[in-house]
Each structure stands twice: as structure tokens, then as C-alpha cells.
PDB file of N, CA, C and O in Angstrom, chain B, residues numbered from 101:
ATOM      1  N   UNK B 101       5.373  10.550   8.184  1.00  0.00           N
ATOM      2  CA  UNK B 101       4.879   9.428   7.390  1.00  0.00           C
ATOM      3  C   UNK B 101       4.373   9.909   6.031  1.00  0.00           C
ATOM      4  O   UNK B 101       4.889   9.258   5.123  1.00  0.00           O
ATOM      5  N   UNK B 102       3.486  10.889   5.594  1.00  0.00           N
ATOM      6  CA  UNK B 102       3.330  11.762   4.840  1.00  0.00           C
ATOM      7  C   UNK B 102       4.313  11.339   3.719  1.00  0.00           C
ATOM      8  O   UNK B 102       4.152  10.589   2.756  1.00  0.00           O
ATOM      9  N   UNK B 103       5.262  11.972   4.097  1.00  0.00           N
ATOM     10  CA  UNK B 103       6.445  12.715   3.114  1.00  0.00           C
ATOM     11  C   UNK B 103       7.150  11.001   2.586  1.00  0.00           C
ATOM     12  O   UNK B 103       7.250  10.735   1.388  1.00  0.00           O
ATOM     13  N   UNK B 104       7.454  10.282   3.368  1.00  0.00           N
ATOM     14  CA  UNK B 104       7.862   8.921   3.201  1.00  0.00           C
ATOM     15  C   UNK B 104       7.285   7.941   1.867  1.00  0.00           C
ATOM     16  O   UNK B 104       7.820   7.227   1.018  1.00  0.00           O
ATOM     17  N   UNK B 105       4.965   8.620   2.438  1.00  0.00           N
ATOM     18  CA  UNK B 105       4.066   7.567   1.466  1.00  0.00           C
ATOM     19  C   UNK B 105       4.351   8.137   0.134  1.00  0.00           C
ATOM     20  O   UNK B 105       4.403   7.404  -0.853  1.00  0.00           O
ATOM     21  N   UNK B 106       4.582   9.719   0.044  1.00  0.00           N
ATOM     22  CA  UNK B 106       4.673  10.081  -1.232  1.00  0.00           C
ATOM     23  C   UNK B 106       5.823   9.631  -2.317  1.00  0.00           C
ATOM     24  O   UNK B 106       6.033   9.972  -3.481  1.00  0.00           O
ATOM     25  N   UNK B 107       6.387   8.840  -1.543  1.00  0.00           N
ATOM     26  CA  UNK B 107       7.674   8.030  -2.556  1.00  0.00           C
ATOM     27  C   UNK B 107       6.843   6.667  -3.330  1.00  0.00           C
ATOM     28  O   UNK B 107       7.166   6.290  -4.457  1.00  0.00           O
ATOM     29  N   UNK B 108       5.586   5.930  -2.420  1.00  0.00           N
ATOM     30  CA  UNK B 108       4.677   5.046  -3.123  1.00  0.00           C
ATOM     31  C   UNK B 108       3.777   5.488  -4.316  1.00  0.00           C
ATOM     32  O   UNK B 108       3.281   4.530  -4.909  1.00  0.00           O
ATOM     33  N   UNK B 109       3.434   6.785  -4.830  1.00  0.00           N
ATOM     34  CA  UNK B 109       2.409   7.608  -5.385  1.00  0.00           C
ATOM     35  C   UNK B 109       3.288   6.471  -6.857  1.00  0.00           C
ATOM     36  O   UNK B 109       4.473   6.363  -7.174  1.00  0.00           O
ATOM     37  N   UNK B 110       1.848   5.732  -7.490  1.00  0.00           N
ATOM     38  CA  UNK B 110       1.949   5.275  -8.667  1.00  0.00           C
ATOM     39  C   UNK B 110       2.521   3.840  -8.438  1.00  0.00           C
ATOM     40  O   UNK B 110       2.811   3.081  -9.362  1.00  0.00           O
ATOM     41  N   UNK B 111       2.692   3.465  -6.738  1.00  0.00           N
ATOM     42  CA  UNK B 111       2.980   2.082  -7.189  1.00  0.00           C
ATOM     43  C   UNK B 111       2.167   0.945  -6.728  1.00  0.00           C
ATOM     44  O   UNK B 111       1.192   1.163  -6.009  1.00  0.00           O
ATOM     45  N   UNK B 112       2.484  -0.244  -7.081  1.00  0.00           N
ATOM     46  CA  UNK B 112       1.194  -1.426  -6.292  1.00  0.00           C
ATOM     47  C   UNK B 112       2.276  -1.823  -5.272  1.00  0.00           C
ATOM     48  O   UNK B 112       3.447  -2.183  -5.390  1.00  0.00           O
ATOM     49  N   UNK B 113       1.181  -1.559  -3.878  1.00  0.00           N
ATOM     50  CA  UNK B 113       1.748  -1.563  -2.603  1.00  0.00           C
ATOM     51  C   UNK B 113       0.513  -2.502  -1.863  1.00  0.00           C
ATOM     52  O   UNK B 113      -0.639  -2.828  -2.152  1.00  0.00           O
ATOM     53  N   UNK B 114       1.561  -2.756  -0.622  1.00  0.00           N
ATOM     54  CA  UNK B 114       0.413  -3.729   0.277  1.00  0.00           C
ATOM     55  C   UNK B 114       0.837  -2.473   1.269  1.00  0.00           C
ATOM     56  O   UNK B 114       1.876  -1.827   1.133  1.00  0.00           O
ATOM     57  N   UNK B 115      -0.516  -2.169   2.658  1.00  0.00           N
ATOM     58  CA  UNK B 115      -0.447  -1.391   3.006  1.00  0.00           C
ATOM     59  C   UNK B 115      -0.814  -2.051   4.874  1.00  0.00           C
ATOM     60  O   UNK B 115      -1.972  -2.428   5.055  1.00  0.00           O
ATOM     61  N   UNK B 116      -0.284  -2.100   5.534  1.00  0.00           N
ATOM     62  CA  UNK B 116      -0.069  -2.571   6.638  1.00  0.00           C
ATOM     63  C   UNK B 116      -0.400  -1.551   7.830  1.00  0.00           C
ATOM     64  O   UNK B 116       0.310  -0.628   8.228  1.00  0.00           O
ATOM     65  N   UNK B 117      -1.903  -2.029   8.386  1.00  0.00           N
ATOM     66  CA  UNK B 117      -2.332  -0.955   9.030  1.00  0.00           C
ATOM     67  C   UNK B 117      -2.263  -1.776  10.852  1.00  0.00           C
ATOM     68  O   UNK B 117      -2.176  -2.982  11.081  1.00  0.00           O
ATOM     69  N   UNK B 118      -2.320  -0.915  11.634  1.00  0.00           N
ATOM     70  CA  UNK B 118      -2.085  -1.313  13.167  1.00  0.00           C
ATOM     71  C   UNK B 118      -3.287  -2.188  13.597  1.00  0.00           C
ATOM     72  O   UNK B 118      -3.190  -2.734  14.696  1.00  0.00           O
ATOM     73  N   UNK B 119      -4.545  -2.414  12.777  1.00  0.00           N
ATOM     74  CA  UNK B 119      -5.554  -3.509  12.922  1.00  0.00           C
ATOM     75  C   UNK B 119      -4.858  -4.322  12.260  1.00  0.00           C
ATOM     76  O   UNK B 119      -4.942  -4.497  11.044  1.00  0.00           O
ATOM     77  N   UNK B 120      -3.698  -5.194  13.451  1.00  0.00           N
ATOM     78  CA  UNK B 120      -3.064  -6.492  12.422  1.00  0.00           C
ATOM     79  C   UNK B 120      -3.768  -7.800  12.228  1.00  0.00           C
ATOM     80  O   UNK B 120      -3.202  -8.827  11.852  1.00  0.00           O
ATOM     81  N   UNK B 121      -5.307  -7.671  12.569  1.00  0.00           N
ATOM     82  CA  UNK B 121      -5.664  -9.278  12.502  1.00  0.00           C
ATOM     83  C   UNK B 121      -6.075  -9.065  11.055  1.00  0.00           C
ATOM     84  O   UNK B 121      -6.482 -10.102  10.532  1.00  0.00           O
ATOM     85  N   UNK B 122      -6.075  -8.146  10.383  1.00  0.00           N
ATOM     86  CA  UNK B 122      -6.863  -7.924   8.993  1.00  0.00           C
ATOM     87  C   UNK B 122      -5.686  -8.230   7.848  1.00  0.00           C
ATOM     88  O   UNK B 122      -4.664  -8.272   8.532  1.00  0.00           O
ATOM     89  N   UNK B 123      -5.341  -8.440   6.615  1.00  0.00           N
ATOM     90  CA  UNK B 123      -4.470  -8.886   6.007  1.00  0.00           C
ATOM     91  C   UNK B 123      -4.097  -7.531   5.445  1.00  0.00           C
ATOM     92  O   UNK B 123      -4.986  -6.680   5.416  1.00  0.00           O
ATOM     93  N   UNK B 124      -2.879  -7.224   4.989  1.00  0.00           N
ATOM     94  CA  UNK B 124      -2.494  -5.616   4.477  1.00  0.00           C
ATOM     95  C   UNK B 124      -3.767  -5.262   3.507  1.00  0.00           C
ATOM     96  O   UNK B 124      -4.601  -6.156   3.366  1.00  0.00           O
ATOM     97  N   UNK B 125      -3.972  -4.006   2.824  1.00  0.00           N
ATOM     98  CA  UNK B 125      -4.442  -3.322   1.958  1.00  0.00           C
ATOM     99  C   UNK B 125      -3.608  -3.588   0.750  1.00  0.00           C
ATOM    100  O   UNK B 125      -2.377  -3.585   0.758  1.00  0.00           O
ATOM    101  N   UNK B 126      -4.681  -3.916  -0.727  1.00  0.00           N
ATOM    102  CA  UNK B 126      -3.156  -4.034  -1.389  1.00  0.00           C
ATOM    103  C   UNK B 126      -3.939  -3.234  -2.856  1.00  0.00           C
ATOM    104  O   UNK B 126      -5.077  -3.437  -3.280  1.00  0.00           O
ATOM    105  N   UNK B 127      -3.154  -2.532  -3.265  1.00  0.00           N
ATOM    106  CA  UNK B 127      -3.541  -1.918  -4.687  1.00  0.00           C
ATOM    107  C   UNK B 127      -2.295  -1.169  -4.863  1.00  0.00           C
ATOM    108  O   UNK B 127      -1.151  -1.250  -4.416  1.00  0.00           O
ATOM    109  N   UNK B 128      -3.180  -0.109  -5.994  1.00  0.00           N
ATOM    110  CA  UNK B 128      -2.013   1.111  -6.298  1.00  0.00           C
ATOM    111  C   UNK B 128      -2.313   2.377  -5.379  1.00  0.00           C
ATOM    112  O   UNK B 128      -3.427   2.861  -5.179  1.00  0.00           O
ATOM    113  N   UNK B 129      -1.179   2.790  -4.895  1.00  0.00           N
ATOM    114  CA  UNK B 129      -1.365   4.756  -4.102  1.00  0.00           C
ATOM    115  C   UNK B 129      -1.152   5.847  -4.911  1.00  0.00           C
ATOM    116  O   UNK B 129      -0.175   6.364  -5.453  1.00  0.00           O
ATOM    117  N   UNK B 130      -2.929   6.161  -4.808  1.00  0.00           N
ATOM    118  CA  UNK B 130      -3.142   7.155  -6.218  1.00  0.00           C
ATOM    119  C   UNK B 130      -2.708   8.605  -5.690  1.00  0.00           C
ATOM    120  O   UNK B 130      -2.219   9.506  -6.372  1.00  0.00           O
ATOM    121  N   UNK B 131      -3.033   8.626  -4.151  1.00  0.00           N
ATOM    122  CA  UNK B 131      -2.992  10.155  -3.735  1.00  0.00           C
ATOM    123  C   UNK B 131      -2.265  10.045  -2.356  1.00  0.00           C
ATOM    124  O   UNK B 131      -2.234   8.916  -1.866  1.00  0.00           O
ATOM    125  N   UNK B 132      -1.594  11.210  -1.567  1.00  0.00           N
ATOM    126  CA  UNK B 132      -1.253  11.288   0.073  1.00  0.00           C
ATOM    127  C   UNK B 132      -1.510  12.766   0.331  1.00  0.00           C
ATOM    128  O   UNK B 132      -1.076  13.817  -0.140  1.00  0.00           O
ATOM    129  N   UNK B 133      -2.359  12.437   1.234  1.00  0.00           N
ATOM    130  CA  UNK B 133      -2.789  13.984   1.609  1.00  0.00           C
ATOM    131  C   UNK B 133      -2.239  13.817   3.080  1.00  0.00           C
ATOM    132  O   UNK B 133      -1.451  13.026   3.597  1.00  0.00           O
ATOM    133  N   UNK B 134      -2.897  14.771   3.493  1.00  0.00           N
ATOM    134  CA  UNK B 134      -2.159  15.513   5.188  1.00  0.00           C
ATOM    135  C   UNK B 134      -2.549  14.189   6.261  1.00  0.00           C
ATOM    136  O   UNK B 134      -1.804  13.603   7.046  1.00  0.00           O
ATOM    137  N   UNK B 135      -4.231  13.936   5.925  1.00  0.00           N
ATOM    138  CA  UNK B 135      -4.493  12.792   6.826  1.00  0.00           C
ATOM    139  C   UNK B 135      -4.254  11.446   6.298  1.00  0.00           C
ATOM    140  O   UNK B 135      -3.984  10.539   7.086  1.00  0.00           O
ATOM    141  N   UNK B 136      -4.348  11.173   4.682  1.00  0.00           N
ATOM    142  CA  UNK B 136      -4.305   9.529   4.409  1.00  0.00           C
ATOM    143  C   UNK B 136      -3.864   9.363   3.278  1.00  0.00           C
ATOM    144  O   UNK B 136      -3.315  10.288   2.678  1.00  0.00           O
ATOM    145  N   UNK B 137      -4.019   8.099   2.733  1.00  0.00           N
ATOM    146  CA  UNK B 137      -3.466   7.610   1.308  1.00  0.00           C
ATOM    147  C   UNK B 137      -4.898   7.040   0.648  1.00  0.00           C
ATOM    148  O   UNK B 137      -5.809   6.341   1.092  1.00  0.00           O
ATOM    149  N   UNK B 138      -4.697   7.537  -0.331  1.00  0.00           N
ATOM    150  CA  UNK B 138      -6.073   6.899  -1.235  1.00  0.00           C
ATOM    151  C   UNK B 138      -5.425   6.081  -2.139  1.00  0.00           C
ATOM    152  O   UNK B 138      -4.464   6.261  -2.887  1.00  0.00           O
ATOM    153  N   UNK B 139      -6.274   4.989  -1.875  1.00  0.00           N
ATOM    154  CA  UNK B 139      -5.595   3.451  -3.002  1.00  0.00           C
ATOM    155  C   UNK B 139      -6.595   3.406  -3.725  1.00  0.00           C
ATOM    156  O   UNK B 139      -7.674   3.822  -3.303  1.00  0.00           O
ATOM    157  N   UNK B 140      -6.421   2.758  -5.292  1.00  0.00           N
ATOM    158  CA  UNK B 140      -6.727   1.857  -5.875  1.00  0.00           C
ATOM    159  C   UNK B 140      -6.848   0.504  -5.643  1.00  0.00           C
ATOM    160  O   UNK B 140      -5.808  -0.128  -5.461  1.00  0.00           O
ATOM    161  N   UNK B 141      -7.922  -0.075  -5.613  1.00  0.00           N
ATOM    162  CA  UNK B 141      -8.357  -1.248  -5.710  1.00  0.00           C
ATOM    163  C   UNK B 141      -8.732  -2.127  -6.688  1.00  0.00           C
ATOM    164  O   UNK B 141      -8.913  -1.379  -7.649  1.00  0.00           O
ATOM    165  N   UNK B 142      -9.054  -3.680  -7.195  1.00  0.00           N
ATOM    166  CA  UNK B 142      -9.948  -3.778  -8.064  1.00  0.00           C
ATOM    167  C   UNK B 142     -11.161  -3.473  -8.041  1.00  0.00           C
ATOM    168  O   UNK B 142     -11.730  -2.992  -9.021  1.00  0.00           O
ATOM    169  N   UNK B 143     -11.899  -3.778  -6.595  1.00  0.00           N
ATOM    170  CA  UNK B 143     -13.181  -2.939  -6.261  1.00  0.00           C
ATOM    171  C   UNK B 143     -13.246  -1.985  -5.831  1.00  0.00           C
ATOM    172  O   UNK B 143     -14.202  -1.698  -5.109  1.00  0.00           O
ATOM    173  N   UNK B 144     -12.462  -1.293  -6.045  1.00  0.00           N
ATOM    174  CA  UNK B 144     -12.925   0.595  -6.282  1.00  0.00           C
ATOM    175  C   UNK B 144     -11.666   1.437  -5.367  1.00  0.00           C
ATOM    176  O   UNK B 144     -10.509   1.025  -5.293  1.00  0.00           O
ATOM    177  N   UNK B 145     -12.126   2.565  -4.775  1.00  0.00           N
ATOM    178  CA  UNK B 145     -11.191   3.209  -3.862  1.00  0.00           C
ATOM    179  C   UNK B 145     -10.953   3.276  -2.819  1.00  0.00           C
ATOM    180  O   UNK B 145     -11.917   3.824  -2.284  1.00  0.00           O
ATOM    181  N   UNK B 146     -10.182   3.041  -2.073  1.00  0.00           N
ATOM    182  CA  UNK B 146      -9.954   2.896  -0.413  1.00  0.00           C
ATOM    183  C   UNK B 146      -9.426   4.212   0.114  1.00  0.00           C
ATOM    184  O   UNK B 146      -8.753   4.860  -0.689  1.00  0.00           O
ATOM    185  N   UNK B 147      -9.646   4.826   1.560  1.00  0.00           N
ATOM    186  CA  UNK B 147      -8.887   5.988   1.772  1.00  0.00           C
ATOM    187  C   UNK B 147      -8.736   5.320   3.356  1.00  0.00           C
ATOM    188  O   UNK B 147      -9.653   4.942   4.086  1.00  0.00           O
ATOM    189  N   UNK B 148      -7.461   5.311   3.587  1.00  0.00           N
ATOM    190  CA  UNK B 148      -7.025   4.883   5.001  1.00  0.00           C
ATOM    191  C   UNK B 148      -5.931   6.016   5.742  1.00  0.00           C
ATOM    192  O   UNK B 148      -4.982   6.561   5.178  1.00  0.00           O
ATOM    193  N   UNK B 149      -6.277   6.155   6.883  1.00  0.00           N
ATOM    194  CA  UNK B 149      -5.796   7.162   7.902  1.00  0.00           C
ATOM    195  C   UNK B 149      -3.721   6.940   7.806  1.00  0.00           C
ATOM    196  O   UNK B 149      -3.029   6.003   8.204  1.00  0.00           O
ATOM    197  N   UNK B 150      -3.477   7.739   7.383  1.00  0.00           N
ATOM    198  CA  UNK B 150      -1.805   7.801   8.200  1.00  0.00           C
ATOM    199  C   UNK B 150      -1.551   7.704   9.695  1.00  0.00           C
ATOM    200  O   UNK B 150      -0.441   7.478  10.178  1.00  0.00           O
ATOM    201  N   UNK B 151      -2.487   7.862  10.276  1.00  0.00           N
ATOM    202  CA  UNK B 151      -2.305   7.706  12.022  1.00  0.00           C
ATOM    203  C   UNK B 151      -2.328   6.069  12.074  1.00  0.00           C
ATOM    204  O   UNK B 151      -1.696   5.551  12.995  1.00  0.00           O
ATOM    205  N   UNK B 152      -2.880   5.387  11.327  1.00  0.00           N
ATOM    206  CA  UNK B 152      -3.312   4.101  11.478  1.00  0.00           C
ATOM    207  C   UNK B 152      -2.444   2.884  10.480  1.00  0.00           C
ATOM    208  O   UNK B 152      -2.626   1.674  10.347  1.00  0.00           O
ATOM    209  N   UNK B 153      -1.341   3.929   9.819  1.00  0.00           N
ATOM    210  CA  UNK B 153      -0.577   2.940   9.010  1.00  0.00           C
ATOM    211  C   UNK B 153       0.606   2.320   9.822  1.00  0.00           C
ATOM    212  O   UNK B 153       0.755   2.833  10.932  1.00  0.00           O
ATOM    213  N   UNK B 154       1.297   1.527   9.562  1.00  0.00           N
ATOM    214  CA  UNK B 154       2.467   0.504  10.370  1.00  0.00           C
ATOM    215  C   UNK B 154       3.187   0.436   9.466  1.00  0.00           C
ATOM    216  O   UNK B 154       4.306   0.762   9.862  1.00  0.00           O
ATOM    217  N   UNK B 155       3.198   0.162   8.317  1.00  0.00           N
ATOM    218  CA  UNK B 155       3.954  -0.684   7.163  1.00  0.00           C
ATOM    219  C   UNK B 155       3.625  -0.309   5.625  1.00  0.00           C
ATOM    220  O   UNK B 155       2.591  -0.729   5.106  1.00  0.00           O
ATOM    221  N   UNK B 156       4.085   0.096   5.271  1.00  0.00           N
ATOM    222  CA  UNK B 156       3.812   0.200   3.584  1.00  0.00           C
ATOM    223  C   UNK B 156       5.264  -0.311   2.594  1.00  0.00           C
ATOM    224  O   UNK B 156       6.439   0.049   2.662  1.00  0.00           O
ATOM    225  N   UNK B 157       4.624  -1.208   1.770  1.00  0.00           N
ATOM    226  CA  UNK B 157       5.826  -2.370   0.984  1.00  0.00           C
ATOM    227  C   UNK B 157       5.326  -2.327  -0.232  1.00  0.00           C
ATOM    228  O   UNK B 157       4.121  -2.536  -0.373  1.00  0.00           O
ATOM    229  N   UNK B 158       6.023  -2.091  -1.179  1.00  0.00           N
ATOM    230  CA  UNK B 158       5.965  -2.011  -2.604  1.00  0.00           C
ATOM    231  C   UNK B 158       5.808  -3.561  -2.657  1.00  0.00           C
ATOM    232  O   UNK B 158       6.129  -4.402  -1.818  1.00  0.00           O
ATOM    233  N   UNK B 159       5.200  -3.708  -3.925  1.00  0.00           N
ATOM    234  CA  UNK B 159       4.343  -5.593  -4.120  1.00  0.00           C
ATOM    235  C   UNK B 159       5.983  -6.283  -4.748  1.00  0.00           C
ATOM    236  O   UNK B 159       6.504  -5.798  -5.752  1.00  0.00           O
ATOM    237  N   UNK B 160       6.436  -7.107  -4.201  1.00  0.00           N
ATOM    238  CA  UNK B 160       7.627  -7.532  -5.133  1.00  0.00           C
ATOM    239  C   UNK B 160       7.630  -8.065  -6.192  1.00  0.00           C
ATOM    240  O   UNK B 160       6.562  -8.612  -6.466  1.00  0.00           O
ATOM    241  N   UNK B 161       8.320  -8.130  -6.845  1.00  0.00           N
ATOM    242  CA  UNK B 161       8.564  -8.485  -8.147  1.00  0.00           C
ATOM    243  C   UNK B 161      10.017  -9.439  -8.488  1.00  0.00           C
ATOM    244  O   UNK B 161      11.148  -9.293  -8.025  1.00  0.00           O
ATOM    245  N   UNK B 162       9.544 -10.368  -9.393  1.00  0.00           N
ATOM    246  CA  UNK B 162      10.424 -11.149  -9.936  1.00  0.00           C
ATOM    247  C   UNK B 162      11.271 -10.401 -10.727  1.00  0.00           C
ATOM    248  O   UNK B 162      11.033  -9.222 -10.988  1.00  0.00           O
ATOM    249  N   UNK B 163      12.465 -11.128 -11.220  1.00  0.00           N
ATOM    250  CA  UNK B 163      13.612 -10.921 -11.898  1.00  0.00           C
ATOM    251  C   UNK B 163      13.234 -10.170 -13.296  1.00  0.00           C
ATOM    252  O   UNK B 163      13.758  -9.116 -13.657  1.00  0.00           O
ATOM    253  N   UNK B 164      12.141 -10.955 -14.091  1.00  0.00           N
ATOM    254  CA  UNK B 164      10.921 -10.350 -15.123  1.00  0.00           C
ATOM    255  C   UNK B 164      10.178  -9.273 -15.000  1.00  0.00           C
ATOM    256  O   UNK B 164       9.615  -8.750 -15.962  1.00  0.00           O
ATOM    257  N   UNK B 165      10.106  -8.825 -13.752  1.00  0.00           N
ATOM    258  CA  UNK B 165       9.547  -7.880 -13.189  1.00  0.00           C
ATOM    259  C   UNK B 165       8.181  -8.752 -13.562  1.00  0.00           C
ATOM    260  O   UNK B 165       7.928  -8.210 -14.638  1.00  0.00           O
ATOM    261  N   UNK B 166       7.467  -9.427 -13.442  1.00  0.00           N
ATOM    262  CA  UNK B 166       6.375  -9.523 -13.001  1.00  0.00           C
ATOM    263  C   UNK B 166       5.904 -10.000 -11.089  1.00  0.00           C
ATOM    264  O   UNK B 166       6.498 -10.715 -10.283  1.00  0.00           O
ATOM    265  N   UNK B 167       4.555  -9.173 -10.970  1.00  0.00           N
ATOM    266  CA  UNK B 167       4.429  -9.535  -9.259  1.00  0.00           C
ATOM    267  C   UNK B 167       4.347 -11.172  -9.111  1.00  0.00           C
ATOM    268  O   UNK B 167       3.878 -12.114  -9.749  1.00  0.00           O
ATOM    269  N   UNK B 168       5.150 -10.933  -7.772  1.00  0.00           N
ATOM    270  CA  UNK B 168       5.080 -12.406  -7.363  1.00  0.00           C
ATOM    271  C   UNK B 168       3.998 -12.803  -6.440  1.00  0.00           C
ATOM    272  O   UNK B 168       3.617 -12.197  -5.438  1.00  0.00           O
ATOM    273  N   UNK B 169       3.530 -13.993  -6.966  1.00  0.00           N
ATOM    274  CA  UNK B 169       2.380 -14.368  -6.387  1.00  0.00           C
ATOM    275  C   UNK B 169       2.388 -15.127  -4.665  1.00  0.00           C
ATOM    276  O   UNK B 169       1.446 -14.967  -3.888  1.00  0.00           O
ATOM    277  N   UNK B 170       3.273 -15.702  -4.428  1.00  0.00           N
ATOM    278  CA  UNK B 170       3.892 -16.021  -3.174  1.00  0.00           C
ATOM    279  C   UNK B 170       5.078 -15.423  -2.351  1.00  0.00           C
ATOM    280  O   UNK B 170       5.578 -14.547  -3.057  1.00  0.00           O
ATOM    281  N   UNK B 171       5.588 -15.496  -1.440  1.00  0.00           N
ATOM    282  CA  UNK B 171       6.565 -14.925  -1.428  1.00  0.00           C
ATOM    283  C   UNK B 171       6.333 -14.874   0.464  1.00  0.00           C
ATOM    284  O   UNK B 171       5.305 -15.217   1.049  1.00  0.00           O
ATOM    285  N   UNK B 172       7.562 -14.367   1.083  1.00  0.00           N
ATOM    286  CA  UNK B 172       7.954 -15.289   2.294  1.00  0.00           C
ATOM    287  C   UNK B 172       7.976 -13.786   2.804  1.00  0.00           C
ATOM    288  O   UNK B 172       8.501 -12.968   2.047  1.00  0.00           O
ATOM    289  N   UNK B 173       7.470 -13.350   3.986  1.00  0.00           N
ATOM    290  CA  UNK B 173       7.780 -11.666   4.338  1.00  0.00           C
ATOM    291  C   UNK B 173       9.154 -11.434   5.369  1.00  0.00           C
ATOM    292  O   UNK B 173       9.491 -10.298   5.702  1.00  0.00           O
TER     293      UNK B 173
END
């Protein structure tokens, strides 16, 4: 999983952890170390376990490339 997150490093991602009643994590992935990914947030920094990730999805984007605000998973 590691080697996979380091393809996210620099992008805005929603981050989909195995506590699925909680809604993904969503910022930018500033760092991936051995145990986790450290995000960017608007309120500050998050560091969440790789044992505990499920899902990681780059934020989509319109045709404009701007993020889309809705969108169907």
C-alpha cells in the first residue's frame, strides 16, 4: 500500500479508511512513510495509519479541471 500512496504525494485526495461509518478524509498527501500518510487539511494536519486505509481516490475533476463539487461514486 505504501508504494501505491506514493503515486498520491501532491494530490487532493479523499481517503477511505475501514471505519466506514465516518465520511473519507479529504485534503492534499503531503508525505507516506512506512506506517501512514500525512494529509493536509484546511484545519491543519492529519496522519492516518496504512493498516487502516481501504480506498484512496484522487478528488475528480471537471473537463476545466476544476473539483467537482457533487458527483456519484
Amino acid at each position: 500500500m505504501k508504494e501505491l500512496a506514493k503515486q498520491f504525494i501532491g494530490k487532493e485526495c479523499m481517503i477511505y479508511t475501514l471505519a466506514g461509518s465516518e465520511s473519507p478524509v479529504k485534503g492534499k498527501v503531503k508525505e507516506v512513510t512506512d506506517g501512514g500518510i500525512i494529509v493536509e487539511r484546511a484545519d491543519g494536519i492529519e496522519a492516518i495509519n496504512l493498516d487502516y486505509i481501504a480506498r484512496i481516490r484522487e478528488w475528480p475533476r471537471d473537463k476545466k479541471g476544476k473539483k467537482k463539487q457533487l458527483f456519484i461514486e
